[in-house]
N, C-alpha and C positions, 0 to 999 in steps of 0.2 A: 559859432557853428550853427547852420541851419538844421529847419525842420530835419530834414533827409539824415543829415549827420546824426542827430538826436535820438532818431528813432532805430538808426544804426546801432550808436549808443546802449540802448535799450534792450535788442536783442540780446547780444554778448554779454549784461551784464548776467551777476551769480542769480542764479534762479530763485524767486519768492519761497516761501515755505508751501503753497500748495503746488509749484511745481516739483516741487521737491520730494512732495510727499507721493505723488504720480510716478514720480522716476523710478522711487526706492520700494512702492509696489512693481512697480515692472519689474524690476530688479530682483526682487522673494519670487515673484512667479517664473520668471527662468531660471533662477534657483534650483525652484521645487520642479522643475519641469526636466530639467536634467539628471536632480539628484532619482527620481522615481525612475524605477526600471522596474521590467515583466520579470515576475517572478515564476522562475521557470521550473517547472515540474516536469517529472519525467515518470513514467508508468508505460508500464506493454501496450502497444499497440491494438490489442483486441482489447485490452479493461476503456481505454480510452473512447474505442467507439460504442462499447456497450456502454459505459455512463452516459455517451450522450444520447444513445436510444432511449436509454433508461430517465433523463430529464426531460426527453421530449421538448428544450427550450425555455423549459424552466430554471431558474437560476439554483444554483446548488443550496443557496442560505434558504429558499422556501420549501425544501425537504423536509418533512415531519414524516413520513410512510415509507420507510424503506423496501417491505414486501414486494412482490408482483414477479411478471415475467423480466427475467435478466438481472436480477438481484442476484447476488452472492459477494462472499467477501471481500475479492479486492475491488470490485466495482462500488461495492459499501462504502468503502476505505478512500477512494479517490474522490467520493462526492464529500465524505466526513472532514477531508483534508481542506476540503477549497471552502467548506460551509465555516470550517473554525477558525479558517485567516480570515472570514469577513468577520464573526461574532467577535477576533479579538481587534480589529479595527484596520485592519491593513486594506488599503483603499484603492493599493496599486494593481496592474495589468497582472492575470494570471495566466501564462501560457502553457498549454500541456502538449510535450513531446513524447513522439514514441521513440521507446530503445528496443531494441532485440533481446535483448538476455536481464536477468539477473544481474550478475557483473559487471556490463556496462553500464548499469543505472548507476552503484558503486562506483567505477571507474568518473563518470559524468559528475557526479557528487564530488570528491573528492578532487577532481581539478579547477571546481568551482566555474565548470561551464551548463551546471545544473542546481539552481537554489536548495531545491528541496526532493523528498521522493513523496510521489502520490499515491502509494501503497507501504503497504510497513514490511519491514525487512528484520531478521534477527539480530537481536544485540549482539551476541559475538561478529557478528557479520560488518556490524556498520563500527565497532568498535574502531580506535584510528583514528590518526593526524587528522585533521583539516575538516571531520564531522561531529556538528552536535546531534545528541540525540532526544528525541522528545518522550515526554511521557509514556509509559506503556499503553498501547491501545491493548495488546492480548497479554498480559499477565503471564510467568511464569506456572506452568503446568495445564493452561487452558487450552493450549492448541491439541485439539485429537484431531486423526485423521483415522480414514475409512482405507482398504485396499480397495482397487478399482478397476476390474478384468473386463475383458470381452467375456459376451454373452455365451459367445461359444465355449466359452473354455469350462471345460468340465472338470479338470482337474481343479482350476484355480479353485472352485465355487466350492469344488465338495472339504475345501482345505481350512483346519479349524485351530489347528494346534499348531506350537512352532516347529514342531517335529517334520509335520506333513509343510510348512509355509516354505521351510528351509529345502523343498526339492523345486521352489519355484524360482524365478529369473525376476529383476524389478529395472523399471528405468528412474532418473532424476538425475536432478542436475549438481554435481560436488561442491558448488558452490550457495548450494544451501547447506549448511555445514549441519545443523541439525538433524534433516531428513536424511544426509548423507550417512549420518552414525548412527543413524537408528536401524537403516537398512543391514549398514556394516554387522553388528551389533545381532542382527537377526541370521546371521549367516549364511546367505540367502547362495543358491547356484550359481547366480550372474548378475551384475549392479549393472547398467548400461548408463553411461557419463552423457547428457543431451544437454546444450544448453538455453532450451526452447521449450515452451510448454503446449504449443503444437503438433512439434513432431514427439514428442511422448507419449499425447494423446495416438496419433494415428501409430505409432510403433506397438502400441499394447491392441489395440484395435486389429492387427494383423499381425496379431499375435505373437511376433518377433519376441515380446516381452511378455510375462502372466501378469503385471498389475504394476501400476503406481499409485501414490499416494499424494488424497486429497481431502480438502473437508468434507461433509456432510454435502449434500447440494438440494436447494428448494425445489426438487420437482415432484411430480405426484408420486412417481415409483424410487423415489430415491436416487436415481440414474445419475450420471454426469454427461452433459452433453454437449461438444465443440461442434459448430456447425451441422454435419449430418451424421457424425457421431456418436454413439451412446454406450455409454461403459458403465456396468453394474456394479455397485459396492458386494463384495465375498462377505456373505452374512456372518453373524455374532461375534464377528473380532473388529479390533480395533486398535491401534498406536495412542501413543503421546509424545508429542515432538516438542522436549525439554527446553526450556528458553524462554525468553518475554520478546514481544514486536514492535518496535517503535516507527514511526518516520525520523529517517533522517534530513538534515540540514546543514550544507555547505557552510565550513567559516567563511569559504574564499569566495563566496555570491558578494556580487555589490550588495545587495538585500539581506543579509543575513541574520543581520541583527534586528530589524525592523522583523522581518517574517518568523524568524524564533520566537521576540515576545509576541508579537500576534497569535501565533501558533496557541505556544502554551496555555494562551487566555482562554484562545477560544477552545481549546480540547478539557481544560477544567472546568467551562462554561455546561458542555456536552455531558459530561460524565458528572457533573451536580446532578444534571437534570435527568438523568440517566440514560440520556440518548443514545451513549454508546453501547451499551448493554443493549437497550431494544434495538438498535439496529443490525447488529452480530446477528441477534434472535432472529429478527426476518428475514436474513439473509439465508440463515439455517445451519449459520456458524458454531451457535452456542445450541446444542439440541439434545434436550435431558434425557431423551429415547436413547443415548447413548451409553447412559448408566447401566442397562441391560445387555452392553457385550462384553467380552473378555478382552483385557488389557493384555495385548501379548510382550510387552516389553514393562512389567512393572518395575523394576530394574530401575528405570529411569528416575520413576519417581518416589521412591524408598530412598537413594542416594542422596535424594537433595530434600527431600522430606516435604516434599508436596502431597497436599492433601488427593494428586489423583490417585494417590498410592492403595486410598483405602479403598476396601473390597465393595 
């Protein structure tokens, strides 16, 4: 056989060991290039654009200051999330989708067309088939909320006791089952079922409804403010909305397992360092000035023998 033949020869033959070893890297990196997918979070549509105000472009893992303008908890919550899948080593695409409600986040979760949630949600809530749940970010008995009327409303404001709370009207959504029984629970005039935290706001703003309930919020007067909205907290009272809050995580994400241990590392990484705690605080989630009002539902907390029970 000639040259020509030989060198024919040569190509087809089995490939040397450093072609070999070229192949079977190409090979691991389409691997790795398929098996990684965007792990898809899903959070409200208004937390999502205010985190990214609130980053200004900065990457969520170089977050130490959670204070400032646009801070609050679940924009806390949504940066806390994406900062503890880097710290626990997950290296893959983070995409964040807005949902509409509450329930569709659940709903998104739970058909595993949504990895994880970028806000935390009540454990009886996310309890169920198809969701793991992470560590507690808010503890059992930690969540207080404030009532929170229009400025106009005179009745809501001069109202201190459940005697007097129980001739008012509240809106929220049934599908926060917590805040749902605790309104229940308070016997109020009228519950109004919304499943938007929007239209809640503007509903109590024109006064359709006397108050809902929320946390605390960092602003100079304590106010709550959506857009050009501002709804005052009803002085010296206060709830507790029984339960602990976790993020949830799809079994059914292709990512599930990768982004659960991630998670967990990086949320035990945070609360070593106490991150989590100072950042609740700057938010104005955890706010000890709240020791000073009256628990109108201690009830709550006597039952399950949580220390907010004490006086």
């Amino acid at each position: 056989m000639g040259p020509r033949g030989q060198e024919r020869h040569r190509v087809w033959r089995c490939p040397g060991p450093y072609v070999l070893g070229w192949l079977v890297a190409l090979l691991a990196c389409a691997v790795f290039s398929v098996r990684v997918e965007a792990a898809i979070i899903v959070a409200p549509a208004d937390v999502i654009e205010d985190s990214r105000d609130f980053l200004n472009g900065r990457p969520a893992e170089e977050i130490a200051q959670f204070g400032g303008p646009g801070s609050r908890r679940d924009v806390v919550e949504l940066i806390l999330t994406q900062k503890a899948l880097r710290l626990g080593g997950y290296h893959g695409e983070m995409t964040l989708v807005a949902v509409n409600s509450y329930a569709r986040a659940l709903a998104e979760l739970r058909a595993g067309r949504a990895t994880l949630t970028g806000t935390t949600a009540w454990e009886s809530d996310l309890r169920g088939e198809n969701v793991y749940l992470s560590a507690p970010l808010i503890k059992d008995g930690q969540f207080e909320a404030l009532l929170f009327t229009a400025p106009s409303n005179a009745l809501a404001l001069a109202s201190r006791t459940r005697a007097q709370i129980s001739h008012l009207s509240a809106v929220s959504n049934s599908a926060w089952t917590p805040d749902w029984k605790v309104l229940a629970d308070l016997d109020l005039a009228r519950v109004e079922d919304v499943p938007v935290w929007p239209t809640m706001v503007r509903l109590v703003a024109a006064r359709h409804v006397d108050f809902l309930l929320a946390p605390t919020q960092r602003t100079s007067d304590g106010s709550l403010m959506y857009e050009e909205i501002r709804l005052v907290p009803i002085p010296d009272i206060k709830v507790v909305l029984p339960g602990s809050r976790h993020l949830g995580i799809s079994r059914l994400a292709p990512e599930s397992v990768e982004v659960r241990a991630a998670l967990a590392t990086g949320l035990a990484i945070l609360d070593q360092r106490g991150e989590l705690a100072r950042a609740y605080q700057a938010a104005g989630f955890f706010d000890p000035s709240l020791k000073l009002r009256t628990l109108l539902n201690p009830q709550a907390c006597a039952s399950r023998k949580l220390p907010c029970a004490a006086p």
